[in-house]
C-alpha positions as CSV (number, residue, x, y, z in Angstrom):
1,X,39.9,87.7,25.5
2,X,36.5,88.6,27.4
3,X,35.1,92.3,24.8
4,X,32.9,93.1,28.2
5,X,33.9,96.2,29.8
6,X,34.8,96.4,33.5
7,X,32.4,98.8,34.4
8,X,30.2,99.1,37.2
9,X,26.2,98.7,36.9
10,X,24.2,101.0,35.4
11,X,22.4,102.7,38.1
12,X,25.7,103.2,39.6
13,X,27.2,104.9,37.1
14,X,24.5,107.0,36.4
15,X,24.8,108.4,40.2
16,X,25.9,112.0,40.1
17,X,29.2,112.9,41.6
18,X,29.4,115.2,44.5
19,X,29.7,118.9,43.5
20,X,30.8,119.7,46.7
21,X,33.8,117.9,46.5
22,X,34.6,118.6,42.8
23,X,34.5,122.1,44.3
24,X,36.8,121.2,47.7
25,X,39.5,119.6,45.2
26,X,40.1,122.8,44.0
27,X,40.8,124.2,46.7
28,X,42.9,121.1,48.3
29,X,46.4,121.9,49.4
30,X,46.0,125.7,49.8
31,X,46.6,126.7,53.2
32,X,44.6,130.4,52.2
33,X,41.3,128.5,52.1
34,X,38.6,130.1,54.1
35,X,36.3,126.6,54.0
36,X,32.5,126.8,54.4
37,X,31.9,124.3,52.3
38,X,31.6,121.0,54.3
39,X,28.8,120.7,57.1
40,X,31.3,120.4,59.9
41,X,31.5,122.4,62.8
42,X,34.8,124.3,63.0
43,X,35.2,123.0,66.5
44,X,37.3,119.8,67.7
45,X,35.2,117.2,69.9
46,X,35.4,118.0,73.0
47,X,38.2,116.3,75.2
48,X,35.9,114.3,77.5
49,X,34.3,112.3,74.4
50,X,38.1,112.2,72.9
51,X,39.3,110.9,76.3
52,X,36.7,108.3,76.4
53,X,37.4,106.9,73.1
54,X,41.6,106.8,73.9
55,X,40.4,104.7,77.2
56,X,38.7,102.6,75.4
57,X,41.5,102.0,73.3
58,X,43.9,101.8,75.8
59,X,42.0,99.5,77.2
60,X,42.1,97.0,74.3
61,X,38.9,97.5,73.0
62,X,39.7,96.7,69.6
63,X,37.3,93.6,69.1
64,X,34.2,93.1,67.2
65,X,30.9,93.9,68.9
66,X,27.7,93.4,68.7
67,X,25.6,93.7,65.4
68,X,23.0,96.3,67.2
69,X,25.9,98.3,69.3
70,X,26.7,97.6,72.9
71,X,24.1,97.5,75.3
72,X,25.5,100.4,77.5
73,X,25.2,103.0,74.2
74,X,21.7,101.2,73.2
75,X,20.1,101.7,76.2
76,X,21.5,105.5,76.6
77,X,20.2,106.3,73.0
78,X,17.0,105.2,74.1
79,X,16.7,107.0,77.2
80,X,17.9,110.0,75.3
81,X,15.1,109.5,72.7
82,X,12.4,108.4,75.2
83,X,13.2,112.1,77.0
84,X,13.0,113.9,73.7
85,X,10.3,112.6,71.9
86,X,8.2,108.9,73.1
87,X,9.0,106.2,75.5
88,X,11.5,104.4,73.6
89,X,12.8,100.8,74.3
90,X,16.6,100.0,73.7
91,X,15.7,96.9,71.7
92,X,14.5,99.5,68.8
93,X,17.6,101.1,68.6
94,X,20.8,99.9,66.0
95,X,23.9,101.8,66.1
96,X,25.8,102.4,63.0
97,X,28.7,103.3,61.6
98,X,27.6,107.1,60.5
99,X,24.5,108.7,59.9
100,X,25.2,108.3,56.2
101,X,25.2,104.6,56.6
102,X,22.1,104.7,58.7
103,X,20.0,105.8,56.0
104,X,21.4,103.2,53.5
105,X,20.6,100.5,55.8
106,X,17.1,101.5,56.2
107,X,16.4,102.4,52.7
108,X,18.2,98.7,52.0
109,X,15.3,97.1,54.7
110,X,12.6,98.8,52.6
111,X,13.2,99.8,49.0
112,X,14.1,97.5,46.5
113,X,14.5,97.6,42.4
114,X,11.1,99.4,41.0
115,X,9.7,100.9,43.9
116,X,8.8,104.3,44.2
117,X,10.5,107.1,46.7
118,X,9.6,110.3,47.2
119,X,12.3,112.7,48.5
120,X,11.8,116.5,49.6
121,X,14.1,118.7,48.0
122,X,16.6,120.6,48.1
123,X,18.5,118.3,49.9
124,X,21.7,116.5,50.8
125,X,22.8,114.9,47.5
126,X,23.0,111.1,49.1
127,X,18.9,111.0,50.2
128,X,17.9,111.6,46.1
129,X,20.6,108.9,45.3
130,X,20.4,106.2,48.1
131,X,17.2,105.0,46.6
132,X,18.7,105.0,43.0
133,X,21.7,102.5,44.2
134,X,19.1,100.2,45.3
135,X,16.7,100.1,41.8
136,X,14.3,102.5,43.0
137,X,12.6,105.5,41.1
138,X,13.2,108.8,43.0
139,X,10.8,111.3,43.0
140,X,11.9,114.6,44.0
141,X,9.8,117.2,45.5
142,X,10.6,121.0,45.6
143,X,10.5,123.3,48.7
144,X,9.4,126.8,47.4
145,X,10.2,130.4,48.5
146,X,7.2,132.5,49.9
147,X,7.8,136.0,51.9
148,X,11.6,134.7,51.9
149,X,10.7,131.8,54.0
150,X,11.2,128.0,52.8
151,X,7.8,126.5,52.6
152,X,6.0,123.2,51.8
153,X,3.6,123.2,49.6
154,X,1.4,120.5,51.7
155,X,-1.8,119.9,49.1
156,X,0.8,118.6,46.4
157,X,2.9,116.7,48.5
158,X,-0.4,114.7,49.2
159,X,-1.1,114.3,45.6
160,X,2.4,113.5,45.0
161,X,2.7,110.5,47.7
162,X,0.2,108.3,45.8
163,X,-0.5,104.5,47.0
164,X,2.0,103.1,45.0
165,X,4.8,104.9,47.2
166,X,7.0,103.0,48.7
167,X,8.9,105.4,51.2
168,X,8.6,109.2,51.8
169,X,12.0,110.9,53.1
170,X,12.0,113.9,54.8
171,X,15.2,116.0,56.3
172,X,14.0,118.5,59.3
173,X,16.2,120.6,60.1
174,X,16.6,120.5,56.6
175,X,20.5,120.6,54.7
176,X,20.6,123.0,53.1
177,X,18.0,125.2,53.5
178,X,17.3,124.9,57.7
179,X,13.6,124.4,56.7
180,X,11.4,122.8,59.4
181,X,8.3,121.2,59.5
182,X,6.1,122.1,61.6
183,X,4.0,119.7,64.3
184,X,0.5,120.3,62.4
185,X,2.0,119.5,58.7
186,X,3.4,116.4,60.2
187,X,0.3,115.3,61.4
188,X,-1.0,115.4,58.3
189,X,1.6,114.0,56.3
190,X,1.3,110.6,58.9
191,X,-2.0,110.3,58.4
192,X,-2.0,110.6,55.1
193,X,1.2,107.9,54.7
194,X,-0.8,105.4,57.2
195,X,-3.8,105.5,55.0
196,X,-1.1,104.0,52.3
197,X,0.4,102.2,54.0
198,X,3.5,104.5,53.0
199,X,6.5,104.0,55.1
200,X,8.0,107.5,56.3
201,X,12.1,108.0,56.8
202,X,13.0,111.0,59.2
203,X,16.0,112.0,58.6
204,X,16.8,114.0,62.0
205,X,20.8,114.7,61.9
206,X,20.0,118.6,62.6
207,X,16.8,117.7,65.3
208,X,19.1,120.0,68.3
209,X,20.3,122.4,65.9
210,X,16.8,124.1,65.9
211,X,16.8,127.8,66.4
212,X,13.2,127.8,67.6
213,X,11.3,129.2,70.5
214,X,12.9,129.5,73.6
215,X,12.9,126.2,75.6
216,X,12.6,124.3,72.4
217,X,15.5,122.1,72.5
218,X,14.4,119.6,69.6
219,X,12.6,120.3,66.5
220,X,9.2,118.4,66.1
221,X,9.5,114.4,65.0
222,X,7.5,112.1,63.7
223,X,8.7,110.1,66.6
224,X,6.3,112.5,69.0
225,X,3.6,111.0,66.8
226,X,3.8,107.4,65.8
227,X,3.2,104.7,68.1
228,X,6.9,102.5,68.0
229,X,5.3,99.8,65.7
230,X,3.9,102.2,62.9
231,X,5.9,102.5,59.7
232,X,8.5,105.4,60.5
233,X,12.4,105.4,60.9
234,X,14.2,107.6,62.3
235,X,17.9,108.1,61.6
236,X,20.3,110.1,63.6
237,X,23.8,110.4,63.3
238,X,26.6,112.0,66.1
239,X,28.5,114.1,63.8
240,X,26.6,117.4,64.4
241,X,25.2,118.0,68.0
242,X,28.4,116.4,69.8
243,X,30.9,117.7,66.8
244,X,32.0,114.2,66.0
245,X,32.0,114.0,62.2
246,X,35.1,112.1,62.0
247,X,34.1,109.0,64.6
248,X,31.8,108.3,61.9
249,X,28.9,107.1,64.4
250,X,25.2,107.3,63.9
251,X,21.9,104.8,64.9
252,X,18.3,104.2,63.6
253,X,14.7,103.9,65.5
254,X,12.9,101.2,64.0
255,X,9.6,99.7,64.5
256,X,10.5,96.0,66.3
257,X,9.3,94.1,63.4
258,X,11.8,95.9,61.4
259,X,14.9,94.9,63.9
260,X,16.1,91.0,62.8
261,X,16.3,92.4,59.0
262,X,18.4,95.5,60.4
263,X,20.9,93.4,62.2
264,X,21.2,91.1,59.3
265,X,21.9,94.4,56.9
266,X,24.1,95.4,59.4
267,X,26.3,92.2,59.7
268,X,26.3,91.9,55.9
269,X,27.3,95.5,55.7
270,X,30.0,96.6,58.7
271,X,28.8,93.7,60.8
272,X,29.0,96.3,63.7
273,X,30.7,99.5,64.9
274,X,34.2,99.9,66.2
275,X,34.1,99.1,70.0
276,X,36.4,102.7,71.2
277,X,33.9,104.6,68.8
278,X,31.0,103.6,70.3
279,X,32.4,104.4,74.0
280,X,32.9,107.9,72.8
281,X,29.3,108.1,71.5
282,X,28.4,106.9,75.1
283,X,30.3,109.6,77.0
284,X,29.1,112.2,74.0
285,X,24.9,110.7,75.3
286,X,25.6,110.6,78.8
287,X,27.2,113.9,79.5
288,X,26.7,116.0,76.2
289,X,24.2,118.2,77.0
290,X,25.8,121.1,77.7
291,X,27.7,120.7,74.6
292,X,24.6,121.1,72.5
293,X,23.4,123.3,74.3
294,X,26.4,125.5,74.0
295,X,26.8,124.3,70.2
296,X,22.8,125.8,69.6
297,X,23.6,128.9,71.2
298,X,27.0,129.9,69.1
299,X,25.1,128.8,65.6
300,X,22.6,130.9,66.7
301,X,24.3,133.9,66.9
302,X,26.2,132.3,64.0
303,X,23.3,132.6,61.6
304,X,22.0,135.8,63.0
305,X,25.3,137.3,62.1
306,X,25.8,136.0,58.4
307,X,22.0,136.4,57.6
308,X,21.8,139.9,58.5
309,X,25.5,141.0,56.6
310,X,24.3,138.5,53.4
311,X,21.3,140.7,52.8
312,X,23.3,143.4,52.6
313,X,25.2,142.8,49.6
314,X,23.4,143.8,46.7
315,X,22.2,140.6,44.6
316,X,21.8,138.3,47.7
317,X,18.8,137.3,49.3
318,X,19.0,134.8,52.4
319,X,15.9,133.0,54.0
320,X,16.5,132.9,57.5
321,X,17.2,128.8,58.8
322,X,15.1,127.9,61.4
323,X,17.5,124.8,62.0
324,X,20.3,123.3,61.0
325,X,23.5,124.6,60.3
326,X,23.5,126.4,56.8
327,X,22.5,129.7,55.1
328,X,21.5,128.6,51.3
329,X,21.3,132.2,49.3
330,X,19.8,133.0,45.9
331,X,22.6,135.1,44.2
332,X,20.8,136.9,40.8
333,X,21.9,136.4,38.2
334,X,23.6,132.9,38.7
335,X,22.8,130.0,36.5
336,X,25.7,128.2,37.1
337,X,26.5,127.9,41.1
338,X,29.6,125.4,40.6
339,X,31.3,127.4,37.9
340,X,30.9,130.5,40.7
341,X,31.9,128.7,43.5
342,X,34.7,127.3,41.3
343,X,35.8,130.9,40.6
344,X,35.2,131.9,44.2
345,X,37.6,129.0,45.3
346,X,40.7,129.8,42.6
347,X,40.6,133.7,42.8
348,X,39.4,134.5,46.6
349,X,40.0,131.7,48.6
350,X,36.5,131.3,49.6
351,X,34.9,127.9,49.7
352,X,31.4,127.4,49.8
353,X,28.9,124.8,48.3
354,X,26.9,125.3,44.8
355,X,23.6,125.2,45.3
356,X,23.2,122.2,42.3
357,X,24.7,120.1,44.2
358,X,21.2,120.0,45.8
359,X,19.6,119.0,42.9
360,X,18.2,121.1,39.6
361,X,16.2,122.9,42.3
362,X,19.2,124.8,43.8
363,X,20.3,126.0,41.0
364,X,21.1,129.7,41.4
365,X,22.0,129.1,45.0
366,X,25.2,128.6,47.2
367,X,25.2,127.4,50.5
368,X,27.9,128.4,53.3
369,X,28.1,126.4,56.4
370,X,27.9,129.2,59.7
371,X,29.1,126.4,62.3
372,X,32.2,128.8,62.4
373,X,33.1,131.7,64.6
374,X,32.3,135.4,64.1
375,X,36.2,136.8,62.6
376,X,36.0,134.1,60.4
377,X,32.6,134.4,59.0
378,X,33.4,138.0,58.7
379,X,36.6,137.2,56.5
380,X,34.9,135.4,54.4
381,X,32.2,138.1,53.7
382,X,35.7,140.1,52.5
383,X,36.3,137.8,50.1
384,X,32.6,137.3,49.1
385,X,31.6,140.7,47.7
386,X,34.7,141.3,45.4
387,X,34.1,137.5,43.7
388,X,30.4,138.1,43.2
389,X,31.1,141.7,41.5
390,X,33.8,140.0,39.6
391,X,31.5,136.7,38.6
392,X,29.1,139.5,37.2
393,X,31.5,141.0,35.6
394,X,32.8,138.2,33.8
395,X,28.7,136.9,32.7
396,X,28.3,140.2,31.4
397,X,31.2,140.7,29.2
């Protein structure tokens, strides 16, 4: 009989588990659940991109496609990025199955077992550990807090992505914090990674959600700046702006020379995206605008709202989000955000993110998701005040 235990790889098992869900399984099954703690809008997708996805399926489309996407939604994507940001051809574009899967597929094209990634932090759990799956050493790097305002500290971050960096990874809008760099630091940062020959991974699921000056309908890219054959990827994902989380649809914007690997990731990996899927992501491109548009306007007001009543409550302060879709609050006095947002969930009904679930750098944080409507914020900030007197309570008995 074979002693070896039937586990999994080391550097799998030494990924950390999500705390957001350890925290939304305690909560599972209770109808009295006010949920902020997934970054979903509250909203359905809206009927004509449903409608175009039951056509589709009516219409048989339940076939394998092609590796890159079909051509219809590949050449929409790039019309949509060439009028946001550069002229972009449609034979740079891959369509995936999620955001989420985006990312792994270009971190798979680039990093490998040894190499060294560099990751700005706090951030969504999965950009620290994608690198980690693959072998790679990930190096996080910490936002800070100045005059209540998420900032970068741009001198380190230099001296941190030295030439033996493999890939830097950068999320603007940022999740969870709404931080956004700005077009001056990103010049920089380019020019520094070209002199290294240090390949850059934009991560720009938020890039609409950006609460910025008016007529600013897209927060700056690195696409505005690199020619299409520099070392920068963009990944994008439909889940957000078009409020389709559960199609599960998403696509990259690779340099050309980058594209046969892709499509061989991509075959190896989901070998395409589902047919009906992708002919709702086309409908969401071609007639979605006013959808964003709309979507901006009510997180705006959203934000506003829940930023204003947060800093009210005595022990809260909340950086205002230029982007993105979440208020991420320093609560004093907290050194353990799951065990409060545990508490939170099992004695108010009030489900919001810990802010270690973001790394050791959001500790003392929580993060609640405003993609909801007014009444229902407001409920929540019921709920909120009596659980943060009673947390205090209980640390100081």
């Amino acid at each position: 009989m074979n002693a070896m235990p039937a586990v999994a790889r080391p550097a799998v098992r030494s990924l950390r588990a999500s705390q957001i869900r350890e925290v939304a399984n305690a909560g599972m099954g209770r109808s009295d659940i006010l949920q902020f703690w997934f970054g979903e809008p509250d909203e359905v997708t809206p009927e004509f991109i449903r409608r175009a996805g039951i056509e589709a399926l009516e219409a048989g489309d339940t076939f394998y496609t092609q590796n890159f996407g079909i051509p219809p939604l590949r050449a929409a994507l790039a019309d949509y990025v060439s009028r946001l940001h550069r002229p972009t051809a449609d034979d740079t574009i891959v369509v995936t199955n999620s955001g989420m899967s985006a990312l792994m597929l270009a971190t798979q094209a680039i990093v490998g077992p040894g190499d060294r990634a560099v990751i700005v932090t706090p951030v969504w759990p999965n950009l620290v550990e994608i690198p980690k799956i693959l072998g790679a050493e990930a190096v996080t790097f910490p936002l800070s807090i100045v005059d209540r305002r998420w900032t970068l500290d741009l001198d380190r971050l230099l001296a941190v992505l030295t030439p033996d960096t493999r890939m830097l990874y950068l999320n603007s809008p940022g999740n969870p914090t709404g931080w956004t760099i700005d077009r001056e630091t990103q010049k920089t940062i380019l020019a520094h990674c070209r002199r290294h020959g240090i390949w850059v991974l934009a991560d720009d699921a938020y890039e609409r959600l950006y609460y910025g000056p008016p007529g600013d309908t897209v927060a700056p890219s690195f696409l505005d700046l690199a020619d299409p054959d520099e070392r920068v990827i963009s990944t994008n994902t439909f889940s957000k702006s078009w409020l389709m989380t559960g199609w599960r649809l998403g696509w990259i914007v690779a340099p050309p020379s980058l594209m046969p690997a892709l499509g061989t990731l991509v075959e190896y990996n989901t070998s395409c995206a589902p047919g009906f899927v992708q002919r709702a992501g086309l409908a969401a491109v071609l007639h979605g605008e006013p959808v964003i548009e709309r979507t901006r306007e009510r997180f705006r007001v959203a934000r506003d709202f829940l930023h204003r009543r947060l800093n009210e409550i005595d022990g809260i302060e909340a950086a205002l989000p230029s982007g993105a879709m979440y208020l991420f609050f320093k609560v004093r006095g907290v050194t353990d955000s799951l065990a409060l947002c545990k508490r939170l969930v099992r004695e108010f009904g009030l489900g919001l993110a810990p802010g270690s679930a973001f790394g050791p750098e959001g500790e003392g944080f929580v993060r609640w998701c405003f993609a909801s409507d007014i009444p229902r914020l407001e409920q929540g900030l019921e709920r909120l005040a009596p659980g943060l007197r009673t947390a205090s309570a209980a640390r100081a008995a």
